[in-house]
Phi, psi and omega in degrees: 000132191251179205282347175272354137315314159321297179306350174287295189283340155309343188281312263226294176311313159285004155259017186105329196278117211272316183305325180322325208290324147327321181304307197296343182260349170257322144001271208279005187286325201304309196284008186257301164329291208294292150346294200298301180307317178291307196283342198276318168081062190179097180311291212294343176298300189313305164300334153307292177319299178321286177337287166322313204256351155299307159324295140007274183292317198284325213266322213256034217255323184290357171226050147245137189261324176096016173279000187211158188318159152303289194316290165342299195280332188287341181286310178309305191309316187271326178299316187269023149330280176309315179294324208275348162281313167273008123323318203266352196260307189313339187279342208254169198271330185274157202273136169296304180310330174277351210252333225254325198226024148336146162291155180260113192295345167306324177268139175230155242285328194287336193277354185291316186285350184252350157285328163072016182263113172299300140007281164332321167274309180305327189254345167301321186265345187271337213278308201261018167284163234224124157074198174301359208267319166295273182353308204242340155317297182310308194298304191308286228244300152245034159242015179028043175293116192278185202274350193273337186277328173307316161326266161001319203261291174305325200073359163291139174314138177320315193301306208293326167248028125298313190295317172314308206278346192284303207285346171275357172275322187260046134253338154314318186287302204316274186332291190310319157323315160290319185288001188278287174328280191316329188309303175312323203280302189304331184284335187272000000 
């Protein structure tokens, strides 16, 4: 969808047509789930959070101005979704970290690794990175997000997320790496 088509149907929406909004939500749930998902590391918060932040965006739509992407604003709207949930998750007595890095018992390393999907290791290691840094990964490398949109999205200083994106690569490298390994080491 290119963007003077976006801007139609935000017009369109702000004029009452409530069904137009769906274009914009299947456009953008995935990558808004994912968001949500990446700071909480807890499918069903997330998917709350996703949910929340449609809402959100559909309600607060008369005061996007259009100086920045659709996309920029429904992503800051999930992020400070998220962050402001996962305040509130910190507070609860189970640990996020106990919640968050079960193994998925179907899978077992060979079928993954015999699957050949890389993808599958990018998101097992983006899952245990710490803080922002899968965030501003995600944002960066696949919503090909520039560092002034990221700045935007987060509110962090340009320098701060430049630096987030250097220590998330070379810690994103670390995981894959362990996460390689532990693969090799189960097949032999």
């Amino acid at each position: 969808m290119k963007t003077g088509e976006e801007k139609q149907i935000i017009k369109k929406i702000k004029q009452g047509d409530v069904g137009a909004y769906s274009i914009l939500i299947d456009k953008y749930r995935h990558m808004v789930y994912t968001l949500a998902l990446q700071v909480l590391k807890n499918e069903p918060d997330a998917e709350e959070v996703a949910q929340d932040t449609f809402f959100k965006a559909y309600k607060a739509l008369d005061s996007f101005e259009g100086r920045s992407a659709f996309s920029t604003w429904i992503y800051r709207i999930a992020y400070r979704q998220a962050i402001s949930r996962l305040r509130k998750t910190k507070n609860r007595e189970v640990s996020i970290n106990e919640a968050t890095f079960h193994p998925v018992e179907s899978e077992t390393p060979g079928d993954i690794l015999w699957e050949g999907d890389r993808s599958k290791f990018l998101k097992e290691a983006l899952k245990k990175l710490k803080g922002d840094e899968a965030t501003i990964l995600t944002l960066f490398y696949y919503e090909d997000k520039k560092v002034e949109e990221i700045v935007e999205i987060t509110g962090l200083s340009p320098s701060n997320v430049k630096v987030k994106l250097f220590r998330g690569r070379q810690n994103l490298h670390k995981m894959l790496q362990s996460i390689l390994r532990n693969e090799v080491d189960s097949l032999i």
